[in-house]
N, C-alpha and C positions, 0 to 999 in steps of 0.2 A: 433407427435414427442414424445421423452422420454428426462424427465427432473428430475431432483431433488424436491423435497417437505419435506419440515420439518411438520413432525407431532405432535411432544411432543419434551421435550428435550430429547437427546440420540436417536430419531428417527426420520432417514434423510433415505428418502425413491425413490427409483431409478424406477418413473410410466410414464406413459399415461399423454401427457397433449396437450391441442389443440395447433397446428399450429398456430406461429403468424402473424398476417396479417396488413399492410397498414391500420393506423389508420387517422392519421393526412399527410396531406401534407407534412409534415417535419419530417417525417416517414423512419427507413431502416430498413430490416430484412435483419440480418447477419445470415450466416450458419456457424457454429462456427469449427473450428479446434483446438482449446485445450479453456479448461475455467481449474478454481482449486477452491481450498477451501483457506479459508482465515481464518487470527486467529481471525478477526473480528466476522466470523461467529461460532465461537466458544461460545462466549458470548449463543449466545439463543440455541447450543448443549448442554452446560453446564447448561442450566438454569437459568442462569442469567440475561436473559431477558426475558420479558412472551411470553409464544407461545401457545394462544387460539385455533387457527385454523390453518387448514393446509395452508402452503406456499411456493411458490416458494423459493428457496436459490439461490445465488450465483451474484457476481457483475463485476466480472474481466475475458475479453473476446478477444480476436483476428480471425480474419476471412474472411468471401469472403461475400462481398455485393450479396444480389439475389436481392431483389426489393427495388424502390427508391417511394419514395411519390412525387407528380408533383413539388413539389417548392424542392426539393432538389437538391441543383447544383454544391456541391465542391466532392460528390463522387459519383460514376455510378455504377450501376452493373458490375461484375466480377472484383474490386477493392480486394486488401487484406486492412484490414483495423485491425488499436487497436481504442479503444475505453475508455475513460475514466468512473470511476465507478459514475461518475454523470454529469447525461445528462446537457447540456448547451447551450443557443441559443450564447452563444458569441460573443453578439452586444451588451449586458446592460452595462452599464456605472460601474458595479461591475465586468463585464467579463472583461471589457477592462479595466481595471484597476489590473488584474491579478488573480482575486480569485472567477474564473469558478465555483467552488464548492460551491458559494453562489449568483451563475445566480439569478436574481430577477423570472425566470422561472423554477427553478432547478429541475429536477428529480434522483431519487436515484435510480441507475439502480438494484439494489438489489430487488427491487421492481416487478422487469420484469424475473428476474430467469436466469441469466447467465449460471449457472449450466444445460445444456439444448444442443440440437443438434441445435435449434435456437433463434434466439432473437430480440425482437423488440429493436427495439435504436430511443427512441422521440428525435430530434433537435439534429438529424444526422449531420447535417453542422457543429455546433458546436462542436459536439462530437467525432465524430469519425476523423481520420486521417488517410489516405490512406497509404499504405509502397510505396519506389520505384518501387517494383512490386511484384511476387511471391517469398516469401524469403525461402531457404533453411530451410530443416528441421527442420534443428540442430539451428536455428533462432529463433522458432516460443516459445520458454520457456522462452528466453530472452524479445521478444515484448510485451508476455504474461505479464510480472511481469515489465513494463512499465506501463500496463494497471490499476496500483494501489500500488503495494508494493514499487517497483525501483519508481514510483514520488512520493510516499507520503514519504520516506527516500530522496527521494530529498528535497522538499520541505521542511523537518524537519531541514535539512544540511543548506540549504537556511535561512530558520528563525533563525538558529542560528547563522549566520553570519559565519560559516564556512568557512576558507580562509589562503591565507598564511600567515606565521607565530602563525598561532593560536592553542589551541591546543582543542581536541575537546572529549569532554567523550559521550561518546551512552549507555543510559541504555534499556535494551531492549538487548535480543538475536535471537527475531523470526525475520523473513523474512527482516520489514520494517528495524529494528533498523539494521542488515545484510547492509542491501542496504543503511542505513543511513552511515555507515562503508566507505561503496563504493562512495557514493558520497562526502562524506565530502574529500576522496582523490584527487574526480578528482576535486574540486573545490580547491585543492591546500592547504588542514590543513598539518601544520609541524607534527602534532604530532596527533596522535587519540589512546584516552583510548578504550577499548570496555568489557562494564561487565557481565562478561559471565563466570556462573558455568559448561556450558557441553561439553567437549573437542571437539567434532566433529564441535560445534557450532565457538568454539574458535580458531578451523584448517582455517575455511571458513573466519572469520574476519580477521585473519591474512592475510590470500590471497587477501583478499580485499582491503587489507592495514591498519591494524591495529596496531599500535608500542607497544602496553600494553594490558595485562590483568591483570582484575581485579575480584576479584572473591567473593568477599565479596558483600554484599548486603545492602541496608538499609541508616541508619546513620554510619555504618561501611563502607560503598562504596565510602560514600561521606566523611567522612576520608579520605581514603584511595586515592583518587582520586586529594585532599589536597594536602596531604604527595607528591604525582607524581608532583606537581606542588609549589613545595616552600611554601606552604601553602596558596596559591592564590586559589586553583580554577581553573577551564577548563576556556577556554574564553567563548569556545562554547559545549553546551550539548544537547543531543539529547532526548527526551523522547517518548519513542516508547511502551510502556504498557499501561500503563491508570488507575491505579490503585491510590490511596492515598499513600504508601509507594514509588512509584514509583516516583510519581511526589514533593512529597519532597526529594527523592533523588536526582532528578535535580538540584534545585534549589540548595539545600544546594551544590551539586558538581561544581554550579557554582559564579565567582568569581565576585566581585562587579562591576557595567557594564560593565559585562555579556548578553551574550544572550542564550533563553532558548527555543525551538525550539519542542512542544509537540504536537504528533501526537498519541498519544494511546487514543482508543476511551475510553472517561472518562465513570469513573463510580465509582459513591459514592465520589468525590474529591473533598475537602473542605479547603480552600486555610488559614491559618491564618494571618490576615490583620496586623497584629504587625510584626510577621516574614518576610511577605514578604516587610512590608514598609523599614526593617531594613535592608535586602539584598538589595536591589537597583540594582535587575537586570529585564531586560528584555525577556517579553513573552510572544509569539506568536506563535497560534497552530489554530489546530481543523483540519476539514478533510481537507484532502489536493485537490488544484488545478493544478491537475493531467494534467487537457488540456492546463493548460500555458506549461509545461514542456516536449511534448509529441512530437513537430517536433525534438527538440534537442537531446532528450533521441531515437527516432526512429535512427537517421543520426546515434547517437554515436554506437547504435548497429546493424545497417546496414554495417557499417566500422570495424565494431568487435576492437573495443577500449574498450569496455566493456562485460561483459558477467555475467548480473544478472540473467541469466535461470538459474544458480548452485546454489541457492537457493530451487529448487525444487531437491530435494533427494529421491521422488517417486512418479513414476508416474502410474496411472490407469486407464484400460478404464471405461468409464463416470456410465458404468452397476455397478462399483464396488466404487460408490459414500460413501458408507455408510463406507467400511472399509477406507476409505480416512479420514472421519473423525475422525472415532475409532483413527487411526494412528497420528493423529494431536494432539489429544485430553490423548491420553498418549504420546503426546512426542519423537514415534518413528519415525516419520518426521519433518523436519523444514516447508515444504508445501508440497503440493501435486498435482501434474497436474493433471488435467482428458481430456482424450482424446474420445470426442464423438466415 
């Protein structure tokens, strides 16, 4: 089969890679009908994470079952199936208790190369979740951006107690903070900021339900976000980047208990223990548990109540992997499908 490999940074490479095969009993190989690129994986395009050796890319997937490992029992061959970006036996007493993304088993499907015509999926039971059955086309970008972006903006919505009467600020303008937009609607917030410097980006929040922009950045955002709010503060914020300006812009945007709801993969963020003892808000993040969220979020867009595939603004077959990132990586996409 032909997959993606990261070779350097800035070099994402579209080769040859063996066929995966039934490892474990608890084993699926999905044959993929769209995978994408992520802003997560941008991190190690851009360099900002080391890349010693060549490796698979890619973690967010939808598809048709081909083979099952013998103890696999909740999905069959010629299933269409999403998959969450980390594998889960969803029987450890951290699964059932809702935060799959920290299985006492957990695999990081990033690991396995999504970006790929196929893919093994370890503790397939857990993982994956079958659709009602073959979904239309014009479906399969919305299941896709299920499989990571639309539930880890869920779950961001979620941590921040997103709800009615509340009002809710999202900093972040890529995909997740996007879909963080969208769900903090359908979870019922009165009101959502969304801070967003790039008009196309700011068309799309709007459509998602967004009542404000904001365009300012920083300690300026978080002003700014103030001023919208009586000088209170959001109830509920979203933090969808991962940067140290980022995530004091949360906090300071949000209002004293508050909640604070960060899903941007950190990096270099260093919390000050004075500042934050003196805000008195609440905060909870890290990667999201994609598979608590994923029969709800499948049904909502099965039903077409929702439509997070419009998050993907260009799509590419899977050969043209490399200009997908280019396109991510300046900005002239929000994401990018790839279509084996």
């Amino acid at each position: 089969m032909h997959g993606a490999a990261i070779h350097a940074p800035g070099d994402v490479r579209y080769e040859q890679r063996e066929d995966p095969r039934i490892e474990e009993p608890t084993d699926a190989v999905v044959r993929l009908t769209a995978t994408c690129v992520c802003g997560s994986d941008l991190w190690d395009y851009r360099g900002l994470n080391r890349v010693d050796r060549p490796r698979p890319m890619g973690h967010e997937y939808v598809g048709v079952v081909e083979q099952v490992g013998d103890a696999v029992r909740q999905v069959k061959v010629g299933d269409h199936v999403v998959g969450s970006f980390m594998a889960s036996d969803n029987t450890c007493e951290i699964c059932q208790a809702g935060y799959q993304s920290r299985c006492a088993d957990v695999r990081p499907m990033g690991a396995f190369g999504a970006q790929a015509e196929l893919l093994r999926v370890p503790l397939a039971d857990g993982t994956l979740v079958a659709t009602p059955g073959m979904p239309d086309d014009d479906l399969v970008p919305s299941l896709l951006a299920a499989s990571d972006v639309l539930g880890t903006g869920w779950f961001a919505a979620v941590a921040a107690d997103a709800g009615p009467g509340r009002t809710v600020a999202v900093v972040g303008d890529g995909a997740v903070g996007l879909l963080g937009v969208l769900a903090a609607k359908q979870l019922g917030a009165e009101r959502i900021i969304a801070l967003s410097r790039h008009e196309p980006r700011q068309r799309l929040a709007l459509e998602f339900g967004a009542t404000d922009i904001v365009t300012e950045r920083g300690d300026a955002g978080a002003a700014r976000v103030k001023e919208l709010t009586n000088g209170y503060g959001a109830h509920s914020v979203i933090e969808a980047v991962g940067t140290q300006e980022s995530m004091m812009q949360a906090i300071r945007s949000t209002r004293p208990g508050g909640h604070v709801g960060f899903v941007g993969v950190s990096h270099d963020v260093e919390l000050p223990g004075a500042e934050l003892f003196q805000a008195e808000v609440h905060l909870l993040g890290g990667p999201a548990p994609v598979r608590r969220f994923l029969p709800d979020l499948i049904d909502r867009i099965w039903r077409r109540e929702i439509d997070p595939g419009k998050v993907f603004d260009l799509t590419l077959p899977l050969s043209d992997v490399a200009e997908g990132y280019r396109a991510m990586d300046e900005r002239r996409a929000i994401k990018v499908l790839l279509r084996p």
